[in-house]
N, C-alpha and C positions, 0 to 999 in steps of 0.2 A: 432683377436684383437691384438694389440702391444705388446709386451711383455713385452715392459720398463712402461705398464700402470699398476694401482693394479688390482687385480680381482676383480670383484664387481662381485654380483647376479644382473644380470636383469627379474628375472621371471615376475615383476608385470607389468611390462612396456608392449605393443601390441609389440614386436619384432617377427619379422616375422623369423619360427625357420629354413629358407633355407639361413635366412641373412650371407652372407661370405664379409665382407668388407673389407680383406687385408690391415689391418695398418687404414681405412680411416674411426678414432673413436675420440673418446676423454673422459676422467673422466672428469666431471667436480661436481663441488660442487652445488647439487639439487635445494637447496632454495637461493640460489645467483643467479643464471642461471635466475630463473624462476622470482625472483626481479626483474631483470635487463630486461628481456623480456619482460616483461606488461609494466615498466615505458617506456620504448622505443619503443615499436609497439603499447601497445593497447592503442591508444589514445581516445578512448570513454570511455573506464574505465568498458568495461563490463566484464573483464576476457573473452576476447574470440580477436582471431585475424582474421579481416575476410575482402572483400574488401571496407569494411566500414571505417577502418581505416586508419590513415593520416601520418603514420609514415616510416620512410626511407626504411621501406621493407628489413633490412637488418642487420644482428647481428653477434657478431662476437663473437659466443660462445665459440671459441678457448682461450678468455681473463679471460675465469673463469676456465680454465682447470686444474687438478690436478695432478702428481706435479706443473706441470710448464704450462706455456700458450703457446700455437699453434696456427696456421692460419689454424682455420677452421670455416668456414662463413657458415652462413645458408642464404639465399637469396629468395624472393619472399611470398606471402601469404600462400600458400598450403604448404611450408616445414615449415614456420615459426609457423604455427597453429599445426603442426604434432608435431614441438618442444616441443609448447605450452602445447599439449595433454601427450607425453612421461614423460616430466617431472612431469607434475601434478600425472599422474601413479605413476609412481617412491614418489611422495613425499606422498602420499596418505596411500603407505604400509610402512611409516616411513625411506625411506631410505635417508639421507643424501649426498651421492656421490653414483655416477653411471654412467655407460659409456652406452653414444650416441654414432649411428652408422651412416653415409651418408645415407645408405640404408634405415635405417627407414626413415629419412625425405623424401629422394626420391622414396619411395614405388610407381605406379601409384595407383591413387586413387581406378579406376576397382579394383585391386587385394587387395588393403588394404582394402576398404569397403566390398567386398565380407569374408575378410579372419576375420574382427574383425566379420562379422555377426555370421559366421558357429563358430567359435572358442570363440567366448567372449559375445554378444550379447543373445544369445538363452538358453543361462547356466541362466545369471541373470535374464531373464524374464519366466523359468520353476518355477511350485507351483506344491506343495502335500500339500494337507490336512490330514495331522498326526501329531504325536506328535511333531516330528521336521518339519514341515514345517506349521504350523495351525498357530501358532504369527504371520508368515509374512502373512500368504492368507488371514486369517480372517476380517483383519481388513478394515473399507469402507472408503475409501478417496474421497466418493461422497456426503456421508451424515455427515461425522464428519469435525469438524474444522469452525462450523458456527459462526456468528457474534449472538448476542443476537436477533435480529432480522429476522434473518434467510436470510438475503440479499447477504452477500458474506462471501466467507470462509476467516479466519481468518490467517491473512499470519504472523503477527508479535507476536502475543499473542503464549504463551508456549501450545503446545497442550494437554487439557486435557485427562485425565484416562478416558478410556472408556474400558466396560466390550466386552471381546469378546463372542459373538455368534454363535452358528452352530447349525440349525434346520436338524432334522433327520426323510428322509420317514418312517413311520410305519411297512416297508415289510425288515426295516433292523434291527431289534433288536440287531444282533452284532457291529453294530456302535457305537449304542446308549450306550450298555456295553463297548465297547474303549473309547468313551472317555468320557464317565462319569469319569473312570477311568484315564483316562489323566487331568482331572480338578482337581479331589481329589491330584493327587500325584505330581501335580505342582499348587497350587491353589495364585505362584505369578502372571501366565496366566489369571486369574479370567474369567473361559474359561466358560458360560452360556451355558449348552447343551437344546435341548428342540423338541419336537415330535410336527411332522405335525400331522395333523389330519388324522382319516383312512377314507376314501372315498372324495368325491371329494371337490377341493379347490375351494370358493367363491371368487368371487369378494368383499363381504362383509368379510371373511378371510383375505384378503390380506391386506384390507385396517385396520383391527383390527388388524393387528402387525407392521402397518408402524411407528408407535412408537417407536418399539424394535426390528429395523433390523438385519438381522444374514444373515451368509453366511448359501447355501445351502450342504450338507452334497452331494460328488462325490464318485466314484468307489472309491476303498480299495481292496489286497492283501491280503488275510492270510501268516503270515510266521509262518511255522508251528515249534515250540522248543518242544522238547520231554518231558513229563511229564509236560506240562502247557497251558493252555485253549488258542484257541486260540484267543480271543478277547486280550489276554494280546499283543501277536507279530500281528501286521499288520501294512500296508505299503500303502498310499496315491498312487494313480495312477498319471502318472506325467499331468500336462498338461501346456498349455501357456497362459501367457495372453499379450494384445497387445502392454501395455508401462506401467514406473512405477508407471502410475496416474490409474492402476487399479489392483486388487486382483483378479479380477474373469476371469473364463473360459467364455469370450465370442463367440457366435456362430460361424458368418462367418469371423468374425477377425480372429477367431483360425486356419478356414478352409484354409486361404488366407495365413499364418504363414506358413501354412503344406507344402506347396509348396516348399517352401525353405528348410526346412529340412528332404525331403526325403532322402538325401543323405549321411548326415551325424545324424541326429538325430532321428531315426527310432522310440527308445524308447520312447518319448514323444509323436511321431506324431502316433502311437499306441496306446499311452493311450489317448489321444483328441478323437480318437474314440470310446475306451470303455467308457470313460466318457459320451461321444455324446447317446451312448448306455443306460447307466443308467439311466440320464436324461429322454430317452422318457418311459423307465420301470417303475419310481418309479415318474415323474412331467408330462408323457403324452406329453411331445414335447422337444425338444434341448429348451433350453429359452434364451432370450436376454443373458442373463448369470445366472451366479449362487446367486444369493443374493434373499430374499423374497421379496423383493416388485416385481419381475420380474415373480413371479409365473404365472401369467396371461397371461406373452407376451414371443412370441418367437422370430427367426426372420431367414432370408432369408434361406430355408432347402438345405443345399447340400453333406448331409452324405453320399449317395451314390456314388456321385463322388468322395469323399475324402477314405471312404471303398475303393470303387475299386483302387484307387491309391494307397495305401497302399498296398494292397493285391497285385499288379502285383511287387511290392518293397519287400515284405516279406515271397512270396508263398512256398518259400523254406524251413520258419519254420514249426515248426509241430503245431500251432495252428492256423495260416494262414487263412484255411478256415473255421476254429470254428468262428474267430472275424467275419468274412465273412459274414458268416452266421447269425451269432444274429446282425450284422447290418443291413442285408434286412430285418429280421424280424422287429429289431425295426423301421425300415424308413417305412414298410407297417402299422405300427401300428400308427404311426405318421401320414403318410396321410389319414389313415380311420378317427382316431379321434380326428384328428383337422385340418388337411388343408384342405379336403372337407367332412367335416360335418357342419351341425348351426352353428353361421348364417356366415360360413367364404364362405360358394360353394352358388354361386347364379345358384339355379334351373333352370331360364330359358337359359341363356347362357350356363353354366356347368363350367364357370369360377368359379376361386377362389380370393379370396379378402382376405387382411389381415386385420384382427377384434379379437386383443384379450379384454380381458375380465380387468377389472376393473373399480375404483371409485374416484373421485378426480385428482388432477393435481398429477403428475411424482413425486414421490418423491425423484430421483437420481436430479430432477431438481434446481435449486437455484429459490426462490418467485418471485426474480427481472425479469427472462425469460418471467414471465407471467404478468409485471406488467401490460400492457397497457390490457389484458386481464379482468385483475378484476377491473381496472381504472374506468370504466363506470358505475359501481355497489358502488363506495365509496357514492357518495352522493346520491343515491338511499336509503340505508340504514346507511347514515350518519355513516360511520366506515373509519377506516383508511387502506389502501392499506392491509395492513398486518392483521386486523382483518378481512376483505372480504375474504382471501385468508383461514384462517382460518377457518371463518366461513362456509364456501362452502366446503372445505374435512372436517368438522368432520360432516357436513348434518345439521348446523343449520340454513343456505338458502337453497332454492333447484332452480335453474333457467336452464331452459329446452336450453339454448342456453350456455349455460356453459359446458352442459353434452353433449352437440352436438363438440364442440370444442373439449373436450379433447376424445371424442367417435375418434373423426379424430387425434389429436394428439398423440394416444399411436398408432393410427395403421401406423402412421408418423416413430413412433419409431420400430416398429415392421419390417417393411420394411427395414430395416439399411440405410435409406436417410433422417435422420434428422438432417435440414430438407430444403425442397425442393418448389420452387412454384411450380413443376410436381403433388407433391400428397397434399401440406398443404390446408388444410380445404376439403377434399374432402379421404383425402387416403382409410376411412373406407368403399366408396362407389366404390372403383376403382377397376376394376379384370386388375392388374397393368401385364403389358409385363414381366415382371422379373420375379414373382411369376409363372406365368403358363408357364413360358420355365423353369422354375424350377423345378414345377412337370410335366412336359413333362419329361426332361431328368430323374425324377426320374421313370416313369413310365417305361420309356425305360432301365434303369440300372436294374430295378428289374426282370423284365420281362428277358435279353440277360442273368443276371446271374444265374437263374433259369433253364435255357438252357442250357446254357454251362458248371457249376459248381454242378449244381443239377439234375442233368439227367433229367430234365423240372418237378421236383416232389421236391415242397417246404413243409413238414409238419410243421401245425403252433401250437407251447407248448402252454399250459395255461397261461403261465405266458406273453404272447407277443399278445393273441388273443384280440378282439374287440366285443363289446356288437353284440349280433346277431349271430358271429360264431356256427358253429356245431362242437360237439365235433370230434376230428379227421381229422379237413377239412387240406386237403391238395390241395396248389394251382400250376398250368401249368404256361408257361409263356405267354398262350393264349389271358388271362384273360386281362394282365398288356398291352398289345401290342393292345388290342382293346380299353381301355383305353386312349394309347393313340394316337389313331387315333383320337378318339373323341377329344380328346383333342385339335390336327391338325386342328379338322376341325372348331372349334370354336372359335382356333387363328386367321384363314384365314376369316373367320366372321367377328369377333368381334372387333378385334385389326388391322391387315392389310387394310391402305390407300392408293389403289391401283393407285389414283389420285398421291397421295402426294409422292407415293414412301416408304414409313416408317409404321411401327407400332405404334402404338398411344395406351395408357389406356384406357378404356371402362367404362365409369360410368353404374355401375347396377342399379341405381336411376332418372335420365333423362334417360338412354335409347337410351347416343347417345356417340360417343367417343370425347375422349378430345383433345383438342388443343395443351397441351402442350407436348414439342417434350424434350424425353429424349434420353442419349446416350443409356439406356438398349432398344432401340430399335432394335439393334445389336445382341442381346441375341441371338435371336434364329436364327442365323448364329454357336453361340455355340452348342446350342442343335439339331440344324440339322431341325426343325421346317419350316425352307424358303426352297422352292423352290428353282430351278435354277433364274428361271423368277425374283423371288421376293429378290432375295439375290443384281441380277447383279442391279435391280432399289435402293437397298438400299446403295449401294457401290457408284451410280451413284449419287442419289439425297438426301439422308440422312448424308451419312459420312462426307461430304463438310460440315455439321449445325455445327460439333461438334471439326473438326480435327484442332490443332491449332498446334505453334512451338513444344510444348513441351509435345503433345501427344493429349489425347480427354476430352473435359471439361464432366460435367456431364450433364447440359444440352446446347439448343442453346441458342443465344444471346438474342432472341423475347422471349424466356419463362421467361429466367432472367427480363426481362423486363429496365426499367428505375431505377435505382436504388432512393427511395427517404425516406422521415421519414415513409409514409404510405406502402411500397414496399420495408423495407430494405437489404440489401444482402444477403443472406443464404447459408451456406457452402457446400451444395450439385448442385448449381446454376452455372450457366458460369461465372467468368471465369476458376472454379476450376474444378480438375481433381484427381481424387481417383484409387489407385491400382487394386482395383477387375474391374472396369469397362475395364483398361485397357490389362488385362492376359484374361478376358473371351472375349474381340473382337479380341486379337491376334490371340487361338486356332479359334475361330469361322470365322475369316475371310481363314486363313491357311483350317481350313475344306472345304471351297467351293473354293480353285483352287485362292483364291486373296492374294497371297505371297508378290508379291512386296509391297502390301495397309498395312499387317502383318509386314514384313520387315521395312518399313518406320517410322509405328508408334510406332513399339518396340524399335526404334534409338532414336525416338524424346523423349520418354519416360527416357530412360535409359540416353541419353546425359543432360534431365536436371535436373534429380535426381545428375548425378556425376560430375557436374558444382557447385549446390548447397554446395554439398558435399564437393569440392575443396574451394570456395571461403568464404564458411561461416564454416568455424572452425568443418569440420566433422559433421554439421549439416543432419543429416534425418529425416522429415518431416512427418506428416500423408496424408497430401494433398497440391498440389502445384497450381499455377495462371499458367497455361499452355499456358497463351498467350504472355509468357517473360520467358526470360530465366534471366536475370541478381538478380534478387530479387524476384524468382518464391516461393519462402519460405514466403512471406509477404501474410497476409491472414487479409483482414480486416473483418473479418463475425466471430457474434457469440460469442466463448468463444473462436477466434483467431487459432493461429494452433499448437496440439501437436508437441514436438520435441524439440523445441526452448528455453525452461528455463531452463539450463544448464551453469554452468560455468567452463571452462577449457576442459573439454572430457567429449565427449557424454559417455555413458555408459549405454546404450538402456537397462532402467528397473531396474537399480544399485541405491536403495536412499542411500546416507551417512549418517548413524543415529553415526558414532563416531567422538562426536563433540568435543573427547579430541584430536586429531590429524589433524581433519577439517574442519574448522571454515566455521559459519550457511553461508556461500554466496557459499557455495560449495558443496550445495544438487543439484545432480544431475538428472534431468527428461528427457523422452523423447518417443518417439513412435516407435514401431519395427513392429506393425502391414504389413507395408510395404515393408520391409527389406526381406519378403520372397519370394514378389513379383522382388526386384530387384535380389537376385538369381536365382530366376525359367526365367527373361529374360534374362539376362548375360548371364546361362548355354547355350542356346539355338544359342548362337553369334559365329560368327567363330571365328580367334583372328586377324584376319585385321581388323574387327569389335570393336573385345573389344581394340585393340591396340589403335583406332581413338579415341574411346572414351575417353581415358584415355591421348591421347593427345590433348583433348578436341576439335577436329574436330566436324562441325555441320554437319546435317544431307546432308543439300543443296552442303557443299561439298565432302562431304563422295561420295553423290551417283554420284556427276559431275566428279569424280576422277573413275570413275567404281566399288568403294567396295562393295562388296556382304556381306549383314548381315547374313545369316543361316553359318551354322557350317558344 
């Protein structure tokens, strides 16, 4: 920095700490700067500068410099939003003057978005549930903030006091003693503790506390103090959640997070799996997430692959293969007693179908999703939309095609595609491709780690065993590898259309497979499930349904169908594209020898992730329109697309509750779920690769130039 400048602290600001700009800085004065910014660029007036806007592209922030003014210009959208973002940092920790550096605005976007993720991003969006972390995880921003009518959440109204909640498994008495104790001794928390039930949870439970929802109680630490019990010292196990718009540890959000922070975030992506852990010990499965109404439903299982990644990242600690180990236990205790037990394993096939358990419509849901649902029943029983809705979750109608609909709607949800025309009205009947290459690859994880980790002698504790076990049993990896052979041969059955080239869903109720063509057709190119034969026809005549500019939609154009009022768009539908689809066809193509099809689509992905990123003001998104790159961020389906309600800098999972410093248009929201997906593909790029990127080179000419994507 200059020496004739004052010293400012920059810590709050994203400065990248290798920045060496030799003189090319400037102080300037925070809240003038950032005045003079918006009245001049952002001409829509949303607080964000992006290529939406109409303005000369050009600022000459050397005019507000301190002492004196300089010619230093900022120039184009992608520095001017960087501006945008630096300063609102800087003003947000109250600082009034502070020196900008060239280098910040000019970071390439590749290095700044991977470097705000590891470094800034994954801090804001880690939760414990303990004394000091329980106010922020507690609280549910899916069910509070309703309108009186329960139609939409209330955006302008002051949010009222609501008591927080933590329901606690039976088999933890020491929890239940912390924080009982944490309630009494901070009782401005107005912290509700309260005990599940000991033996198993109803569908008629779940829905008798959907009134009084809580978060569900996760792994804890003893820290043991000398001379004092230790329920008084314990420590929340860390974990993630996907964006600021949630409190809880969700399943394969969290699993798809982990990716990205192997590298620098060990401790959390360790505790996602002891948690992952507790969850199947004391609720019988990982669950959509943590909160009660979710007791019922889980969703897409892939502990075992996230264990073993972990474990080849941490084997050098000394408890390495303890975690290890109580994760095969708990993922065998998961698949007995609940992914192929009642009514989830259809006997004749040997397939599995997701079917969890409950009663009435979602209550994470808003009334209005289901309006046209209950619509048909107002003048049946002369009630008004909102008494129908009512009336049917507390059980004072009962209509058998109501219970059939949301029978298929939570197993919509349960699947992590909601929601989709692949599975809607149908998913509870579907032994869907994703789920059995799912327990395919878990069969085969348990089974090679048994093997190689357990001298092929797994003994199973009481406290992980399954109704029926013998006491003592200890399992080979025999058992798990004939498993899943069956499993093989039932895909090759059931699912594999040999005509068509693809894998298709298999209704267990007609008896015939379904038509509609999703990208998880691909899956089991992941799990290693295809053949040679059946891999090279799916690469030939499937990939083509799905591959667009901007990577793979989720399904094809023909399943989306016609968009119309009776058929309307669905965020799991073509023309969108989701992160998990795309990291599990990457490894999965890269396993059967198709690198350049890997290559390709890890570019098309990653260039329009950091296109977005560049032109829409540091925008990261949950899911993008993969068949455009200019406005791939616009999502018209649904409840639209996390990421995007933010003003000034993203700050993935960061809300601003100090509204003495930040006025209310400056809560910040956004989605990070993805963001681990864009490190786990970056890492894997050579740097002619990440350089193209970041000079926003498209794929078409990337590869007409010769660049090679692997590293």
């Amino acid at each position: 920095m200059a020496s004739t400048l004052p010293k400012v602290e920059n810590d709050a600001t994203s400065i990248d700490p290798r920045d060496n700009d030799n003189g090319k800085s400037v102080c300037v004065d925070v809240n003038t700067a950032i005045r003079h910014l918006l009245d001049r660029e952002d001409t829509d007036r949303d607080c964000l500068i992006t290529i939406d806007d109409q303005g000369p592209k050009h600022f000459p922030l050397g005019h507000y410099g301190i002492p004196e003014k300089s010619e230093f210009h900022v120039q184009g959208v992608y520095q001017l939003s960087n501006l945008l973002q630096e300063l609102f940092l800087l003003r947000q920790q109250g600082l009034t003057t502070a020196t900008i550096s060239r280098s910040q605005l000019e970071e390439d976007p590749v290095h700044r978005l991977s470097r705000l993720i590891t470094t800034t991003w994954w801090d804001n969006l880690t939760r414990r549930l303990d004394a000091d972390g329980i106010d922020r995880a507690a609280p549910d921003n899916l069910t509070e903030r309703r309108d009186a009518d329960g139609t939409k959440p209330t955006v302008s109204k002051p949010k009222p006091k609501t008591s927080l909640r933590i329901y606690v498994p039976p088999a933890t008495p020491e929890q239940f003693a912390y924080y009982t104790k944490v309630a009494k001794d901070r009782p401005a928390m107005d912290l509700d503790v309260q005990w599940l039930p000991d033996g198993e949870v109803t569908a008629d439970f779940i829905k008798s506390i959907n009134s009084k929802p809580g978060i569900l109680a996760l792994d804890m630490e003893s820290v043991q103090v000398q001379g004092q019990p230790v329920t008084e010292h314990m420590k929340g196990v860390p974990f993630i959640v996907p964006g600021d718009q949630f409190n809880e540890l969700y399943n394969w959000d969290a699993c798809f997070c982990a990716l990205g922070m192997l590298d620098n975030h060990l401790t959390v992506v360790k505790g996602i799996v002891k948690n992952f852990i507790f969850e199947i010990k004391h609720y019988g499965k990982i669950l959509n997430a943590n909160r009660s109404y979710y007791l019922g439903r889980a969703q897409p299982p892939l502990l075992t692959w996230l264990a073993l990644k972990t474990f080849h990242r941490t084997k050098h600690e000394p408890d390495a293969l303890d975690i290890l180990r109580a994760a095969i236990l708990a993922a065998r205790k998961e698949y007995h007693a609940w992914w192929t037990s009642t009514p989830r394993l259809d006997e004749e096939s040997g397939l599995s179908r997701y079917r969890p358990i409950g009663k009435g419509s979602p209550p994470e849901c808003r009334p209005i999703v289901f309006a046209h649902v209950f619509m048909p029943y107002t003048k049946k029983y002369d009630m008004t939309l909102k008494e129908v809705s009512e009336a049917y979750n507390d059980g004072s109608i009962s209509e058998p095609d109501l219970n059939v609909f949301f029978d298929h709607d939570r197993a919509v949800r349960e699947s992590g595609h909601d929601t989709s025309n692949r599975v809607e009205g149908a998913c509870a009947d579907l032994a869907t491709v994703d789920l059995n290459c799912l327990l395919f690859q878990i069969e085969n994880d348990i089974a090679s780690t048994i093997a190689t980790h357990f001298n092929d002698s797994l003994a199973i504790p009481k406290d992980y065993a399954i109704p029926g076990d013998k006491a003592d049993i200890v399992e080979t990896s025999r058992i798990w590898r004939e498993r899943a052979e069956r499993r093989k041969s039932s895909i090759d059955k059931y699912l594999w259309n040999e005509q068509k080239g693809i894998y298709l869903d298999y209704n267990t109720v007609t008896r015939q497979q379904s038509t509609a063509e999703g990208v998880t057709c691909l899956w089991p190119l992941w799990c290693g499930a295809a053949n040679k034969s059946q891999a090279e026809r799916l690469v030939e005549y499937a990939l083509p349904k799905f591959e667009c500019v901007g990577g793979l939609s989720s399904t094809s154009e023909s399943t989306r169908g016609t968009v119309t009022e009776a058929n309307p768009q669905k965020q799991w539908d073509y023309p969108y594209g989701w992160a998990p689809h795309q990291v599990l066809a990457w490894d999965g193509l890269r396993r059967y020898g198709f690198h350049n099809e890997a290559d390709r689509l890890t570019y098309r992905w990653l260039h329009m992730m950091t296109e977005t990123f560049r032109n829409w003001n540091g925008t990261v998104v949950e899911k993008y329109d993969v068949t455009q790159l200019e406005r791939s961020l616009a999502v018209d389906a649904e409840y639209g697309n996390q990421g995007r309600n933010f003003r000034y800098a993203p700050q993935e999972g960061y809300v601003i509750t100090r509204l003495d410093t930040i006025s209310k248009k400056e809560k910040l929201t956004g989605t990070a779920d993805l963001v681990g997906r864009y490190i786990y593909g970056v890492s894997s790029m050579s740097e002619e690769a990440k350089k193209a990127l970041a000079d926003g080179v498209s794929w078409e000419e990337f590869s007409q130039s010769g660049g090679t994507v692997p590293a």
